[in-house]
N, C-alpha and C positions, 0 to 999 in steps of 0.2 A: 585291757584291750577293748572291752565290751564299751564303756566308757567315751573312751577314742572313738570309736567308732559310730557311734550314737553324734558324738560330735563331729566327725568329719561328713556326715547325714546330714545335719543341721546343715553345716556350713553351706556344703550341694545346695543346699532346696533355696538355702535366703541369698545363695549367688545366682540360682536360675529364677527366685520370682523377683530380683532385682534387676536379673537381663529382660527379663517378661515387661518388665514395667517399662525399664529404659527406652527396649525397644516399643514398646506402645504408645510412648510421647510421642505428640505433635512437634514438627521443626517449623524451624524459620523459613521454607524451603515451599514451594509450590513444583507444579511438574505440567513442563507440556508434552503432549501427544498429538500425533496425525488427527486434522479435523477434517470435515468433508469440503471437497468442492463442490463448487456451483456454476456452471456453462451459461457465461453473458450475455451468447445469443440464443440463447433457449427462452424458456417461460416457468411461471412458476404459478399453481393453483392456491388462490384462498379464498374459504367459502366457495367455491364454486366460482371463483371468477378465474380467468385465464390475465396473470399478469406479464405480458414482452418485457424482458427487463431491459432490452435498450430497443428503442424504435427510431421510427423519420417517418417523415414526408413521403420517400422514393427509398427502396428500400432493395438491399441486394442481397440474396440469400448463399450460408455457405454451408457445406457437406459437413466439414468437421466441426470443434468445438473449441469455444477460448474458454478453460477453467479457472474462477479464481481460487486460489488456496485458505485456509483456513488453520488454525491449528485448537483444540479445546486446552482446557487449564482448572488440573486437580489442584483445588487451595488446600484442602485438609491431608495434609502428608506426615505419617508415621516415619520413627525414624528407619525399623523395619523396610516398609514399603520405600523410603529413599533410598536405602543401599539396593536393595533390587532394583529398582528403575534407574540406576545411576550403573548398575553392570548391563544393562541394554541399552541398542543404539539408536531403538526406537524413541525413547524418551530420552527429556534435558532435563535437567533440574536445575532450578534458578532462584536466586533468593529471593525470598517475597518484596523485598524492601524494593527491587530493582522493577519489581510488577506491580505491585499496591505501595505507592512510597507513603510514608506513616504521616501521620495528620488528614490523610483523604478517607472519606466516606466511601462504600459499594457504591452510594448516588453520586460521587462525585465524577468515581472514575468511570461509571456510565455514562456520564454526560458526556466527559469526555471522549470518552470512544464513539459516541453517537456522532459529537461535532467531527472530530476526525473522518467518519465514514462520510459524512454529509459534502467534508471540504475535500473529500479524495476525488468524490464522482464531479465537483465542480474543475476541480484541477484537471481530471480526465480530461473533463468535454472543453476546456483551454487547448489542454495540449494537444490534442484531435485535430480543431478549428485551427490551431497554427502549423500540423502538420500539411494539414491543407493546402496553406496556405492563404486563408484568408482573412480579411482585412481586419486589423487592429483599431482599438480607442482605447486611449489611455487616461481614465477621468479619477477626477479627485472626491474624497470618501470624505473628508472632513475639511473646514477651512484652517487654511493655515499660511502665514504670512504673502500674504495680499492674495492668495489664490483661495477658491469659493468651491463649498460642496454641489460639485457638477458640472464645474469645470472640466473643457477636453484640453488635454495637450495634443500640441500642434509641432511645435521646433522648440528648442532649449539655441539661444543665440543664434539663431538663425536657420537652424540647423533641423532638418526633419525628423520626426519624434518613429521610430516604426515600434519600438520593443521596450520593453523594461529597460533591459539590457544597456540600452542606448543612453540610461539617464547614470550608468554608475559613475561616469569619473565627472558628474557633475554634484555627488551626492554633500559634497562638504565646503562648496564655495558656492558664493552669489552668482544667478544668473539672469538674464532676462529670458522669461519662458513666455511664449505663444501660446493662447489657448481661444479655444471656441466660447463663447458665455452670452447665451439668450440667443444665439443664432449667429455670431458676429465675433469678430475675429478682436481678441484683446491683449496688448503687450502688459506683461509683470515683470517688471527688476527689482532685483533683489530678492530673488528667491532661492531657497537652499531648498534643492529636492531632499535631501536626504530626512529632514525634519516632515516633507509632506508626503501622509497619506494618500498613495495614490493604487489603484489596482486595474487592471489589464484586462480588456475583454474583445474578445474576437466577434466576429458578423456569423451566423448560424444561417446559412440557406437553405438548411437540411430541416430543421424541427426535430433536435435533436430530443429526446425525451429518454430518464432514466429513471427506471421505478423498480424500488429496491421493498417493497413494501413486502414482498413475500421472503423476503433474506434477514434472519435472524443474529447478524452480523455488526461487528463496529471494529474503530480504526482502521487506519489510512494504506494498509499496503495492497489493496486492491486497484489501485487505482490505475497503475500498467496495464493489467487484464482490461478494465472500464476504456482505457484510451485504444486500445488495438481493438476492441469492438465496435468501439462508437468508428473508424476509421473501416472495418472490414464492410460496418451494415452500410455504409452512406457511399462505396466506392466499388469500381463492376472488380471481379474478381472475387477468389477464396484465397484470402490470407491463410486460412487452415492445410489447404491441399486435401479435402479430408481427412484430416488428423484431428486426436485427441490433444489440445494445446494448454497448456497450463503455463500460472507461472505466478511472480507475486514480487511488488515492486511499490515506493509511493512512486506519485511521480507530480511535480512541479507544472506550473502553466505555461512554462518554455517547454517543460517535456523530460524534461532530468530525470534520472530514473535513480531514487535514494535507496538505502540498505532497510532491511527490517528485520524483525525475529522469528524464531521457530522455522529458522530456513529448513532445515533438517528434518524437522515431522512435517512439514509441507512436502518436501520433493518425498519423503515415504506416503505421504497420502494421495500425492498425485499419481505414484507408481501405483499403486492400489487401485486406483481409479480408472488406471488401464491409459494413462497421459504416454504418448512418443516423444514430447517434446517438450523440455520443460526453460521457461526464461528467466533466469537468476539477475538480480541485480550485482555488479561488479563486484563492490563490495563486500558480499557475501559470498564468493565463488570459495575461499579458501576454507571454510566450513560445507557450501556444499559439493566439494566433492567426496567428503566424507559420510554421505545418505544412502541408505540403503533405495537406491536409485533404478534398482533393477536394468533394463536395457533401454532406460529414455536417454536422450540426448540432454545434457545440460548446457542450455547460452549463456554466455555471460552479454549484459546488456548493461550500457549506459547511459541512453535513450531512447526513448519511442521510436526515431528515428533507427536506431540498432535493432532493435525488434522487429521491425516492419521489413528493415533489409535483409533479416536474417531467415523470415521466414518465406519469403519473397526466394532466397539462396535454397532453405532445403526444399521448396516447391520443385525449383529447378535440377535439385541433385546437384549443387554445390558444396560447398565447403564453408562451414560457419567456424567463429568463434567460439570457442568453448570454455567452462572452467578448467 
């Protein structure tokens, strides 16, 4: 018995320093949580400088606040610490591969979240400028079958050029396109849009300016927040109504408003944050209505456009769309 017993000791200790171990391995698995937000019409201090993170020329001030969302991301995850974080709602757990895909560098995928943050705020200030309304050029970025980098389009057969949009069902057959070149109006046939580089830029009467220098932030799904700001500072009104406004979205230079991740630790960090109103991209509505969301509202939105009307409706004590 004595024996036996000595042995079923053993056995205990090298099955709990084999749980001890298992559980102390690192997994494949990272983890996101609620990051802070950041208020677009607000400012941010570095060194001693006060930086506007969005300004103008003319400039219209509003009581509440457009926050973007953030989310942080623990890489070193035990397998312990995943099974806890995976029975709270606070946190997601996501496989690495789907966050760092293998073969990329930390340099790499900083660059790339730099470029992404860089191309959200230029997408903003597009889809600002065409909610606006104002006026469009559509010029060529590289040459390509008879058309010259700096070329404007003018009509595609005849036909007046206003939007991207305008050039799709020309994208896979020859056309004759119109364009502006050295000041002067020039016919090209045979040209297939679909093979030319071409990108969209709106007229800026505002001076629009956005300086992100104090925001420790990268990738694109700021960029909803970025376009309802550039739109609230440049136009008389409070798109906030004094409210705390959040929300997190990419969004396109027509204004499209695309899905993104960490919807879930975003609407729990905006509720933390003391947000009434939070703007989900459509996409993502069926995940978020699953966030510990406390008593914010969540929109669902598909573009700027929806945003803008939506909170234009809870100003007035309407009725919005919701997830």
């Amino acid at each position: 018995m004595r024996r036996r017993g000595i042995t079923v000791l053993l056995g205990a200790v090298l099955v709990a320093l084999l749980t001890w171990q298992s559980l102390s391995m690192d997994v494949a698995y990272v983890v996101f949580s609620p990051g802070p937000t950041e208020d677009v019409l607000g400012s941010e201090e570095v060194e001693g400088v006060e930086h506007q993170i969005i300004s103008a020329d003319t400039e219209f001030d509003s009581a509440g606040e457009l926050r973007l969302t953030t989310v942080r991301v623990k890489q070193s995850v035990t397998l312990a610490q995943a099974l806890r974080y995976w029975l709270s709602n606070e946190y997601a757990i996501i496989p690495r591969d789907l966050v760092y895909p293998p073969g990329e560098s930390e340099e790499d995928i900083a660059e790339e979240q730099e470029a992404d943050w860089v191309e959200s705020q230029s997408n903003a200030e597009q889809a600002a400028l065409a909610y606006l309304k104002e006026p469009v050029s559509i010029s060529v970025v590289a040459d390509s079958g008879g058309l010259l980098a700096g070329d404007v389009l003018t009509a595609v057969n005849g036909a007046a050029v206003a939007s991207l949009t305008d050039l799709e069902d020309y994208a896979d057959s020859e056309t004759t396109v119109t364009v502006t070149r050295a000041g002067a109006p020039v016919e090209v046939p045979g040209v297939v849009l679909g093979e030319a580089e071409l990108e969209s830029t709106h007229a800026d009467p505002y001076g629009i300016e956005i300086d992100t220098e104090a925001l420790d932030i990268g990738g694109p799904s700021a960029g909803l927040i970025f376009a309802l700001g550039i739109v609230d500072r440049v136009t008389e009104g409070d798109l906030t109504d004094g409210k705390i406004i959040a929300g997190t979205g990419e969004i396109d230079p027509e204004g499209n408003v695309g899905g993104i991740g960490g919807i879930q630790q975003k609407i729990t960090g905006s509720a933390e944050a003391g947000a009434e109103v939070f703007l989900s991209p459509a996409v993502n509505c069926s995940d978020a209505v699953t966030a510990a969301s406390g008593d914010m509202t969540i929109v669902k939105v598909e573009t700027l456009a929806d945003a803008v009307s939506a909170l234009e409706s809870l100003a007035a004590g309407e009725e919005v769309t919701t997830c």
